[in-house]
C-alpha positions in Angstrom: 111.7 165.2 -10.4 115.3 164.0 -10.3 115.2 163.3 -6.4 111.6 161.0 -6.9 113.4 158.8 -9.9 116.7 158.5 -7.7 114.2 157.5 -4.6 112.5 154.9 -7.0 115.7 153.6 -8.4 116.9 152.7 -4.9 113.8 151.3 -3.9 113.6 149.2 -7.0 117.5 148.1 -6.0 116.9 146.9 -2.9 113.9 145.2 -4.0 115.7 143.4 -6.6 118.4 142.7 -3.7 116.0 140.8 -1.8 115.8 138.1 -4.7 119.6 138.3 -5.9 122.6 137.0 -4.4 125.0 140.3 -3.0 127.6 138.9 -4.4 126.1 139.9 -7.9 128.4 142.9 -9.5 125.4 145.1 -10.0 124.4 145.0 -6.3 128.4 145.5 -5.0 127.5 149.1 -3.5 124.7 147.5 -1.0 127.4 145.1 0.7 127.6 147.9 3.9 123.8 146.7 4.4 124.6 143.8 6.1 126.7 144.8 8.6 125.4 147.0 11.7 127.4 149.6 14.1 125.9 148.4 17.0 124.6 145.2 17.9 122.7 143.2 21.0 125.5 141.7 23.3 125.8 138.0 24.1 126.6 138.4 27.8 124.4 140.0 30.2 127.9 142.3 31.5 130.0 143.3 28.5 128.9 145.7 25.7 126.6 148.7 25.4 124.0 146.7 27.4 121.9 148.0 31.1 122.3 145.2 33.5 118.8 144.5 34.8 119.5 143.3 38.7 116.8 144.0 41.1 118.1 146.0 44.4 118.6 144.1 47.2 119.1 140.3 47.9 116.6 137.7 48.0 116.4 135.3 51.3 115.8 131.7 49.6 115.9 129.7 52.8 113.5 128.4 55.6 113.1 129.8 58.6 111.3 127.7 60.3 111.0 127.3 64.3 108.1 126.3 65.5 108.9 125.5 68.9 110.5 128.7 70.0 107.9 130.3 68.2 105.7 129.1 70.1 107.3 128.4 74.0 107.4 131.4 76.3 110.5 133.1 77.2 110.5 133.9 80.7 113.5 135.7 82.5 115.8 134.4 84.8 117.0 135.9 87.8 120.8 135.1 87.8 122.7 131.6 89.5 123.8 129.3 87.1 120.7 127.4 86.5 117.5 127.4 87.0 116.1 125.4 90.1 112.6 124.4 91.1 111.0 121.9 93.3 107.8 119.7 92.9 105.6 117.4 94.9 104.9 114.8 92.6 102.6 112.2 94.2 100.5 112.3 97.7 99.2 109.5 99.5 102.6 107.7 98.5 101.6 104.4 101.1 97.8 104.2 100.1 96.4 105.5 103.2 93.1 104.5 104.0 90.5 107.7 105.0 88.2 106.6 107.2 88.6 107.4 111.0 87.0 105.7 114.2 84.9 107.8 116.5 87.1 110.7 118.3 90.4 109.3 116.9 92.5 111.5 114.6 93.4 109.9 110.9 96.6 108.4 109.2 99.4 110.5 108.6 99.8 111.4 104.8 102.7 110.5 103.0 104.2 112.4 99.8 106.9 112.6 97.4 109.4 115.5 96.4 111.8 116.0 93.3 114.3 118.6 92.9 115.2 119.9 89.7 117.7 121.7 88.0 118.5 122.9 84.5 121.9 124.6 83.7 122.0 127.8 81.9 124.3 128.0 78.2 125.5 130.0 76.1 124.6 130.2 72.6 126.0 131.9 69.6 127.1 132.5 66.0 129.4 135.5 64.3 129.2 136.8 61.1 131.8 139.1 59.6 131.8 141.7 56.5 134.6 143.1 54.6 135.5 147.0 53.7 135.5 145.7 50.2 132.3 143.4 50.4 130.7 146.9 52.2 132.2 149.2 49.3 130.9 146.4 46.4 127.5 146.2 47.6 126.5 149.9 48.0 123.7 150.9 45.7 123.0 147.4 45.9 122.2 146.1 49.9 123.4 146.5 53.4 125.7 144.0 53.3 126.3 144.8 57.2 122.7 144.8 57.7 122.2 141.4 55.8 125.2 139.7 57.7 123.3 140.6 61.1 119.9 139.4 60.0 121.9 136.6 59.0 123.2 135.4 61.9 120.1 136.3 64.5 118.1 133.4 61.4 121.0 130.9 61.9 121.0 131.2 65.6 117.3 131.0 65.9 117.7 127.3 63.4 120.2 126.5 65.6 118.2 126.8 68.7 115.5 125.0 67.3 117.3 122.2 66.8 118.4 122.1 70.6 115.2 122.7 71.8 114.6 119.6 70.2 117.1 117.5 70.3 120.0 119.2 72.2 121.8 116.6 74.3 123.8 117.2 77.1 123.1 115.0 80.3 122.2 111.4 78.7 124.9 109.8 76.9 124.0 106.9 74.7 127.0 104.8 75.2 128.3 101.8 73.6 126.6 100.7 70.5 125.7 97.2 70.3 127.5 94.7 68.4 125.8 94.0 65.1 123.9 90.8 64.5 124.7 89.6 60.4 123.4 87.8 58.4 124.7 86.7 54.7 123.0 86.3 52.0 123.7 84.8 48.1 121.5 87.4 46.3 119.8 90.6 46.5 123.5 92.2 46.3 126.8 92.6 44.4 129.1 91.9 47.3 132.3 90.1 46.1 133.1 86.5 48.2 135.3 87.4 51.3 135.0 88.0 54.8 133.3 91.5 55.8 132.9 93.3 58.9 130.8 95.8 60.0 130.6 98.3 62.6 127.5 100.9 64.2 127.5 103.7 65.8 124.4 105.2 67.1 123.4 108.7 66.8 121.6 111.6 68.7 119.4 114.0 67.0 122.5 116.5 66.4 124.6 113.5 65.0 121.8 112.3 62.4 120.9 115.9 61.5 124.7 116.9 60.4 125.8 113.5 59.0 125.8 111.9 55.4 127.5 109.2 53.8 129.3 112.1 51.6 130.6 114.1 54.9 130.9 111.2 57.4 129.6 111.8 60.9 131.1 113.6 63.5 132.7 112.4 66.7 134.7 114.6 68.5 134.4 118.3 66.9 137.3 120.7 67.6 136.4 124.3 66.9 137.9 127.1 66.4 136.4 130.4 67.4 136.2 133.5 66.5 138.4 134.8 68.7 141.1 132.1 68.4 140.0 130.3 71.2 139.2 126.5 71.1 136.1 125.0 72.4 135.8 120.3 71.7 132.6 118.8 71.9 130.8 115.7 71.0 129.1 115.8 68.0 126.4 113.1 68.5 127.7 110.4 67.8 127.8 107.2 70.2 130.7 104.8 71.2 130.9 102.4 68.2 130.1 98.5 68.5 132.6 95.9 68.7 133.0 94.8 64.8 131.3 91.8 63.7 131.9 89.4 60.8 130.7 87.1 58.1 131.8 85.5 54.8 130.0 85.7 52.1 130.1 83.5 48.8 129.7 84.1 44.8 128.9 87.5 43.5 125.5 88.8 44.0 125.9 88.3 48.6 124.3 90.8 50.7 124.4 91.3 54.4 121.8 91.8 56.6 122.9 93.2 60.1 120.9 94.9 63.1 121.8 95.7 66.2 119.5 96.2 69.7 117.8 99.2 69.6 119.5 101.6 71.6 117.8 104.0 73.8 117.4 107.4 72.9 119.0 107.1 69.6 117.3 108.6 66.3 119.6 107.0 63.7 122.7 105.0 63.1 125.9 104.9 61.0 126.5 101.7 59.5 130.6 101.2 58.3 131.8 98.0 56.4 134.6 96.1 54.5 137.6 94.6 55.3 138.4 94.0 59.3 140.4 97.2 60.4 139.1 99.1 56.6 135.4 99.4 57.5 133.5 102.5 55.6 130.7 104.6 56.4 128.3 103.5 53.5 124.6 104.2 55.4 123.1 106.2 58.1 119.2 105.1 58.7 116.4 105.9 61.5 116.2 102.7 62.5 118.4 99.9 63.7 119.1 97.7 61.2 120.5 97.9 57.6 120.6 95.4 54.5 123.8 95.6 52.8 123.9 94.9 48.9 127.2 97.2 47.8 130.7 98.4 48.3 130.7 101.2 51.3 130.3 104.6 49.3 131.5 106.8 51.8 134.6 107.5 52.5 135.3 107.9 56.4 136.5 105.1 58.1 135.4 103.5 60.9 138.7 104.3 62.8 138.0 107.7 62.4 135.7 108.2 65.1 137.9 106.8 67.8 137.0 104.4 71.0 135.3 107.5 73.0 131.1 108.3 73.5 130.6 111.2 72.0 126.9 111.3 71.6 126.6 114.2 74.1 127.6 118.3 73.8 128.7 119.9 76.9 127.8 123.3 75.0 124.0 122.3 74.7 121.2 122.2 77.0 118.1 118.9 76.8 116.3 119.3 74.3 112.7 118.0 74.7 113.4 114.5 73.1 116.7 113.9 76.0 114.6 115.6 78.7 112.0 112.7 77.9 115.0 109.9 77.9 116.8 110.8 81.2 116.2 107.9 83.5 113.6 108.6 86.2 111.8 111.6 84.4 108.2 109.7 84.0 108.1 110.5 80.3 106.5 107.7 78.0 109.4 106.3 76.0 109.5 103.8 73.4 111.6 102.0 70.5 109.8 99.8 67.9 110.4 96.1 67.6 113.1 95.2 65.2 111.6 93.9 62.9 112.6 92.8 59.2 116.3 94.0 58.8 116.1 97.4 56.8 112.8 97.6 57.1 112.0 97.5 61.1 108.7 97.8 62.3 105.7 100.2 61.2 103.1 101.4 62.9 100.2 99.3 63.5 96.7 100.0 62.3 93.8 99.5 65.2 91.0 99.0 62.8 88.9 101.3 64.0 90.7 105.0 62.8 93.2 104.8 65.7 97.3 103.2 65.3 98.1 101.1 68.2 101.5 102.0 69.6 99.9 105.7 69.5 97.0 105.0 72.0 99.5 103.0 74.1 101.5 105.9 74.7 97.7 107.7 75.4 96.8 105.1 77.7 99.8 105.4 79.3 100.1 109.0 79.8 96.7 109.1 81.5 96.9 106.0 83.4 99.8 106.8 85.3 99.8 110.6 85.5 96.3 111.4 84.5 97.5 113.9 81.5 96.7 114.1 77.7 99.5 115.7 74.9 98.2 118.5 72.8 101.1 118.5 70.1 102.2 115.1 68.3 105.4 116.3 66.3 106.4 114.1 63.2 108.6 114.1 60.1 106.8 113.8 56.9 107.5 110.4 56.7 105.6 109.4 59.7 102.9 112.7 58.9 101.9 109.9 55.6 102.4 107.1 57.2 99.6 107.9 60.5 97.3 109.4 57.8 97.9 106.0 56.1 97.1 103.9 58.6 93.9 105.9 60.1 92.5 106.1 56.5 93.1 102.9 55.9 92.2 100.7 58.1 89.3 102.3 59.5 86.0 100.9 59.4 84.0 102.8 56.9 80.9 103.9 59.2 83.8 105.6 61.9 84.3 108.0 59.1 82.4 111.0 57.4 83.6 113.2 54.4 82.7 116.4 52.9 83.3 117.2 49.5 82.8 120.6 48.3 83.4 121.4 44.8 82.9 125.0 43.9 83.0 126.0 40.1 83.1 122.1 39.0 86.7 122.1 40.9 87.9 118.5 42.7 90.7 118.5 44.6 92.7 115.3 45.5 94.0 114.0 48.5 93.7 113.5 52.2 95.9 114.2 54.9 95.0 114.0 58.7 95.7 116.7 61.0 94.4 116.1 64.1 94.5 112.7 66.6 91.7 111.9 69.1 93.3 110.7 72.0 90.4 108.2 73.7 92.1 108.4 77.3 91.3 112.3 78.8 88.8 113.4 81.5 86.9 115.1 78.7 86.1 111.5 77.3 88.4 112.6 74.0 91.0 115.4 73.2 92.4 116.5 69.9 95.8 116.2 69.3 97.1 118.1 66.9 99.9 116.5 64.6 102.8 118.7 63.2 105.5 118.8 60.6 108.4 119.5 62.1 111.5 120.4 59.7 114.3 118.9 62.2 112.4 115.4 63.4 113.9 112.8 61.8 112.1 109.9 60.0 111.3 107.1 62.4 110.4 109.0 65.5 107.0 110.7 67.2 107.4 113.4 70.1 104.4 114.3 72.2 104.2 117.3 74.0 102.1 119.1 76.5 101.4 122.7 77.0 99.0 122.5 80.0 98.8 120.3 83.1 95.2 119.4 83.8 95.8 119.7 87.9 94.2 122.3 90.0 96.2 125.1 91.8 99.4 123.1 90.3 101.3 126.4 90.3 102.5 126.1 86.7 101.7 128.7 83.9 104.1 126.9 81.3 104.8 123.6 81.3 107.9 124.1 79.6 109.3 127.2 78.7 112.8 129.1 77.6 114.0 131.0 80.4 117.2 133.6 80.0 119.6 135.1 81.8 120.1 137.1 78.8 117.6 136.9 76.0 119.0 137.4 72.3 121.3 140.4 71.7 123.8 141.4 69.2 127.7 142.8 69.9 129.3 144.7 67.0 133.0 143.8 67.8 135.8 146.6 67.6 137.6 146.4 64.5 141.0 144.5 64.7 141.6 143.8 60.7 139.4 145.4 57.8 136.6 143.6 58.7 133.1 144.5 60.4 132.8 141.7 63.0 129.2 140.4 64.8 128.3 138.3 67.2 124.7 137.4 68.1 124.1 135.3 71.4 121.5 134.2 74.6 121.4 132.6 77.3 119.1 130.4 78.0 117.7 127.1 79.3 114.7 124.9 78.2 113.0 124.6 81.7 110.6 121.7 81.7 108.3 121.3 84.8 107.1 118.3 84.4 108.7 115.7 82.1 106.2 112.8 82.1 104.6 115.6 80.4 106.3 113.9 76.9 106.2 110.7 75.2 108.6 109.9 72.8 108.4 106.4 70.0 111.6 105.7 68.0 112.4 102.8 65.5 109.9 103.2 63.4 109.8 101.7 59.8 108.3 103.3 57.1 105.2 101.9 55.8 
């Protein structure tokens, strides 16, 4: 009877506690009730609390290589390149057929290339630490992650030179900028500015910014101390050129003559002798309305070309743009400054500078692409013009809408090329994550010519294909290397067709 009362009296207490303050006299002994031993930490490592990280590390970044995916490898059989000879036209004087009675017929003449394509090295290292090894067990193979590591970056790395290495095709001096000033459109302060371009390869646009600069001459050093210098893409820059400008809202307009082979452009300017990287754009002109925002100078990047990498092997784009190869290349008309030319609607579901390169492709070497390979930029800008400007009875669409569901939006995959023996082909057209805005790249993966004696049009072929070299240890360090060597062997070069400069729209 005495222990039910006392459980009542305490329940009656702290009933009464919820609706009186604890700092009432008669409630002093229930102060401890507020207070707890053990509560839930604020940070996710201190205190009595489990840390909840999932084994193993995630890989958040793209992979993406569709052309070596997709090329054969093929092995080599030693030398230092790779060597192959081709007949590439008969009947070179137009030799009539017809013979007169018992008399033998003309005497054919032909032509004959030889090519060559050099073997190189390629390469990256990656290095772990005793302590990263002892910090990470229970957690991931730290040495297993820093190979996987390295083989990914090597294969990005190759992509890009498949695509764009360049080796063998400088780009040489850049023009000297055309200007133009302007009293509005800008905030340009009245003096006398100059400005400076320098064009850039593939490699130069891909690892530039106005943050970073561009590179010029690269000095590296290697893993094992030694020293290999390079060109890093980046062309001879143009002479300066100047013009005032008045009040203070100017603005500059400046272009410069497309260069060949070129898929952007650095653009530096101020002061004669101060000029500052403060744009890079895909295509050859610029409109200036500010201050440069970078900070490298135009000084910088010396008087030397250095648009080519003696480290590299041609990449499909410089294989198209080496004088003499037969491949289709083009550069958009100037246009506007800062906004260059787009491509050009046909009217009738086709864009014009496309079929041009068609047309050309078959009239001259009887061939049709398979492979148009774009940026997104130009991926919209094609589906644009094709959707847009086409005549509505060229076109036919299916909508399905299953469960009430619409979805939005059309993008084009596929080209019809008008100029192939078959009467029409399908091109397909393809994102690629390293082709810059402003540019298409046509390939081919078979040769429509009988007994031609070519499985691949273009392939990788090795002297060594990818392996890995776990260095002996010199310092507390696990040391890795992972290489190949290789060349991009293209049989037949007017097998590409390549269109720079364009503009958006």
């Amino acid at each position: 009877m005495t222990m039910r009362t006392d459980v009542q009296e305490v329940l009656d207490r702290l009933k009464t506690a919820q609706q009186k303050p604890l700092g009432d006299p008669r409630f002093k002994n229930l102060i401890g009730l507020e207070k707890s031993t053990f509560t839930e930490s604020a940070s996710a490592t201190s205190g009595l609390t489990f840390y909840d990280l999932e084994l193993g590390a995630k890989f958040l970044y793209p992979v993406l290589t569709p052309l070596r995916n997709t090329i054969p490898r093929v092995s080599g059989k030693g030398g230092i390149q790779a060597a192959w000879r081709a007949i590439t036209a008969i009947n070179t004087q137009g030799l009539r057929f017809g013979v007169s009675s018992a008399n033998r017929g003309g005497v054919l003449a032909v032509a004959t290339h030889d090519y060559t394509a050099t073997y190189k090295g390629i390469g990256v290292e990656t290095s772990v630490d005793f302590e990263a090894q002892y910090a990470g067990q229970e957690f991931d193979d730290v040495r297993a992650v820093g190979a996987k590591t390295g083989l990914e970056a090597l294969m990005l790395g190759e992509e890009a030179m498949i695509l764009g290495g360049c080796t063998s095709t400088p780009l040489g001096t850049t023009p000297t900028p055309t200007l133009t000033a302007l009293t509005t459109g800008g905030t340009l302060a009245a003096q006398t500015w100059s400005v400076i371009c320098a064009a850039l390869t593939l490699d130069g646009l891909m690892n530039g910014s106005i943050a970073g600069g561009v590179q010029g001459s690269i000095t590296r050093t290697n893993a094992d101390l030694s020293v290999d210098t390079f060109g890093g893409g980046v062309a001879k820059q143009s002479t300066n050129a100047t013009v005032p400008t008045t009040g203070a809202t100017g603005s500059i307009t400046a272009s410069v003559t497309p260069v060949s082979g070129a898929l952007g452009y650095a653009w530096f300017w101020g002061a004669a002798g101060s000029e500052v990287l403060g744009a890079i754009t895909t295509i050859n002109s610029v409109v200036i309305t500010a201050n440069a925002s970078g900070a490298q100078t135009a000084a910088s990047l010396g008087t030397n070309d250095n648009s080519t990498n003696a480290l590299a092997f041609d990449g499909l784009i410089y294989q198209a743009r080496v004088p003499g190869s037969g491949s289709y290349v083009s550069a958009m008309a100037s246009g506007s400054a800062g906004v260059g030319t787009p491509l050009t609607s046909d009217s009738a579901g086709g864009v014009v500078e496309i079929d041009v390169a068609l047309k050309s492709m078959w009239d001259n070497y009887r061939l049709s692409p398979d492979t148009m390979w774009v940026n997104s930029q130009e991926a919209l800008n094609i589906s644009h013009k094709i959707l847009s400007g086409s005549q509505s009875a060229a076109q036919r669409f299916v909508f399905e809408s299953p469960q009430d569901l619409v979805g939005g939006g059309i993008m084009v995959r596929t080209y019809l090329n008008r100029f192939s023996m078959q009467g029409g082909s399908v091109i397909d057209i393809k994102v690629h994550p390293n082709m810059p805005a402003g540019a298409i790249l046509m390939t081919t993966k078979t040769l429509p010519y009988p007994l031609a004696g070519v499985g691949n049009v273009v392939q990788i072929r090795t002297r060594q294909d990818y392996y890995q070299i776990e260095w002996p240890l010199r310092t507390r360090k696990y040391e890795y290397g992972v290489y190949a060597d290789e060349v991009l062997q293209n049989y037949f070069p007017p097998s590409l067709a390549l269109i720079t400069n364009i503009g958006n729209g």
